[in-house]
C-alpha positions in Angstrom: -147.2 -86.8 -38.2 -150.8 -86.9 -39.4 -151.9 -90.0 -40.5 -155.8 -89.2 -40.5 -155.9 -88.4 -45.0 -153.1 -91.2 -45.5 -155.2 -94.1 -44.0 -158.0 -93.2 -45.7 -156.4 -93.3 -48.9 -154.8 -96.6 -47.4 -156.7 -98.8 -49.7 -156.5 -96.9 -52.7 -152.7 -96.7 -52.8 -152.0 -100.2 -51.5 -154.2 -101.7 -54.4 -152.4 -99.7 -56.5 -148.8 -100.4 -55.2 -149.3 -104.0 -54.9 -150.8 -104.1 -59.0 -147.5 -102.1 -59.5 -145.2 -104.5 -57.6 -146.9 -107.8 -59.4 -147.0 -106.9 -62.5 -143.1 -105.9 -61.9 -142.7 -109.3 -60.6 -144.5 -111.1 -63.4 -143.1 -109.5 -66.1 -139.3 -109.8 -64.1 -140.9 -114.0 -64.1 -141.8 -113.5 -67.8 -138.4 -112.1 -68.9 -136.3 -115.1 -67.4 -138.8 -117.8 -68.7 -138.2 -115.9 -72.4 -134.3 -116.1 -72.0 -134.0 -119.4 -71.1 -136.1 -123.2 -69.3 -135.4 -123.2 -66.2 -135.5 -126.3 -64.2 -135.8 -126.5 -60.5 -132.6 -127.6 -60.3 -131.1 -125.1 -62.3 -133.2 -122.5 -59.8 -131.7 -124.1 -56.7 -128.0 -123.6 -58.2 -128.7 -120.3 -59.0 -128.9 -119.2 -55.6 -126.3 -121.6 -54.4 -123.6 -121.0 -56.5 -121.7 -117.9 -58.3 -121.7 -119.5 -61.4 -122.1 -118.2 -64.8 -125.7 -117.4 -65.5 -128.6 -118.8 -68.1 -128.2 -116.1 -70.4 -124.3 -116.5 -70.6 -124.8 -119.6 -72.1 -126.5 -118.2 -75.1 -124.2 -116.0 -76.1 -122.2 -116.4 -80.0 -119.1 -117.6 -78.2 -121.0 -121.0 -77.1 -122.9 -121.5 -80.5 -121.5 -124.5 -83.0 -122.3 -123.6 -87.0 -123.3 -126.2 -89.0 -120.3 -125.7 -91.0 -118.4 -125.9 -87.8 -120.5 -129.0 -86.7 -119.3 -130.8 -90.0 -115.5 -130.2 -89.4 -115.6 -131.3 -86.1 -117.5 -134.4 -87.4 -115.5 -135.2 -89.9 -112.1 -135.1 -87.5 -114.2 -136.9 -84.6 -112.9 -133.9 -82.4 -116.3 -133.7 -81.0 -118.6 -134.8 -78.1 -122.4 -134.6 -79.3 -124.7 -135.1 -77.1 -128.2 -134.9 -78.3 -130.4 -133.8 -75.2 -133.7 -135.1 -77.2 -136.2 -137.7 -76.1 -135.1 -140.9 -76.7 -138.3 -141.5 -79.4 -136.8 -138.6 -81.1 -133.2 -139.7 -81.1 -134.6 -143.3 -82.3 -136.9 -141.4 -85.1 -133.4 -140.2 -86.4 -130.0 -138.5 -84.9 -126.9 -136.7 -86.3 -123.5 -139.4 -86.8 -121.6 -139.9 -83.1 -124.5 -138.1 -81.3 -124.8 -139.6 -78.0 -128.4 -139.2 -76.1 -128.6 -137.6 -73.1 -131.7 -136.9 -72.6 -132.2 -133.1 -70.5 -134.2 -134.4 -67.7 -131.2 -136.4 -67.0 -128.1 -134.5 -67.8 -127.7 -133.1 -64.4 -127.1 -136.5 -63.0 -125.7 -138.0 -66.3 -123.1 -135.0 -65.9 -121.9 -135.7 -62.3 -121.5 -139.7 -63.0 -118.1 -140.9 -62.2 -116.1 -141.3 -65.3 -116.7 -145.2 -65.1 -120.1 -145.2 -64.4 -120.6 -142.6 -67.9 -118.6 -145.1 -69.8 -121.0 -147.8 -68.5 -123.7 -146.2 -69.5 -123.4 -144.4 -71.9 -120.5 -146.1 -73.9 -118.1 -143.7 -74.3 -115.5 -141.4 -72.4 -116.9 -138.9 -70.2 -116.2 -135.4 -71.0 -114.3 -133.3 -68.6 -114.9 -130.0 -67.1 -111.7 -128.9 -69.6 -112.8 -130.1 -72.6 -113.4 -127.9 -75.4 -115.0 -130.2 -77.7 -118.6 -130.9 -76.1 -121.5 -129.9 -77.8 -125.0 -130.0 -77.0 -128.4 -130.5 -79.6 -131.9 -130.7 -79.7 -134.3 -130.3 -82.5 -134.0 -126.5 -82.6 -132.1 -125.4 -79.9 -134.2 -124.4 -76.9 -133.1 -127.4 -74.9 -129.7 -127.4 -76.1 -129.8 -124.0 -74.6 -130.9 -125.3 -71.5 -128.4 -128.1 -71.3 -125.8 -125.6 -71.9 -127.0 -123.9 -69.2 -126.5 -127.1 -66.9 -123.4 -127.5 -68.1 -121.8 -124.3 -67.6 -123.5 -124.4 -63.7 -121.4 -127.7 -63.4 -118.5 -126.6 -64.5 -118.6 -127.3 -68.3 -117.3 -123.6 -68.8 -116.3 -124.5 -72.9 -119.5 -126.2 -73.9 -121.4 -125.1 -76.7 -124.6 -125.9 -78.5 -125.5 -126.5 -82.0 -128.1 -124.2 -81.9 -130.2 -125.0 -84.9 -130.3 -128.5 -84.2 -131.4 -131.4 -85.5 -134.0 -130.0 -87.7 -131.6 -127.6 -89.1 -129.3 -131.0 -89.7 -132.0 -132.3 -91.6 -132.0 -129.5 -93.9 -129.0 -128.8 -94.7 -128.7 -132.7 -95.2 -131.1 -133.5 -97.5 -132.8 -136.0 -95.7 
């Protein structure tokens, strides 16, 4: 094998395989950040677990309409957790939204049933309930908490995926 032309192309090539390779990397890095936040937590359970992935929980099946949102309301067949600040939730919330805010869902998620009561005030939702729904203010982190959810176990979750500002408009207020 002669190697005499290929290492003295060496440098030429390996600059231009590893710009190649990078900007595959980076955009591959780019992509997921567009689809949905990651957390590290959410990372880490991504290559621990076979569950169902980011983008899966973006899809139509998971989204809540407003019009939906208002029937569920209006029977109180619904678990709304709003996954906003707590300044923002205080500022103004949608009726029965509970807060929960994103940085602590994980762990607000895996509390014992008593423990959620305790602190949150109300029953804790169960992996087979159909009736959880997540918010923000225009559905990014709603997205992300339905992300969480769906790595937990929360496989029916959904998201109200215009959000609280969408609430507001529709509203009137």
């Amino acid at each position: 094998m002669y190697l005499g032309r290929v290492s003295s192309r060496c440098p030429v090539v390996c600059v231009m395989l590893s710009f190649v390779l990078s900007r595959s990397f980076c955009q591959g890095v780019t992509e997921a950040n567009r689809r949905c936040y990651w957390t590290f937590g959410s990372i880490c359970r991504t290559f621990s677990t076979a569950s169902p992935k980011c983008e899966e929980a973006s899809d139509n099946g998971s989204v809540v309409t407003y019009s939906e949102l208002k029937t569920m309301l209006a029977s109180h067949n619904i678990q709304l957790f709003d996954v906003r600040n707590p300044d923002e939730y205080q500022a103004g919330h949608i009726p029965q939204a509970i807060n929960v805010p994103l940085d602590n869902l994980e762990e607000s998620l895996q509390l014992s049933p008593e423990l959620f009561e305790q602190r949150f005030e109300v029953k804790a939702p169960t992996k087979a309930d159909d009736n959880i729904v997540f918010h923000c203010r225009s559905g990014i982190r709603s997205t992300s908490a339905l992300g969480i959810a769906y790595q937990l176990g929360f496989s029916k979750a959904r998201h109200f995926q215009g959000g609280y500002s969408e609430w507001v408009e529709r509203e009137g207020k």
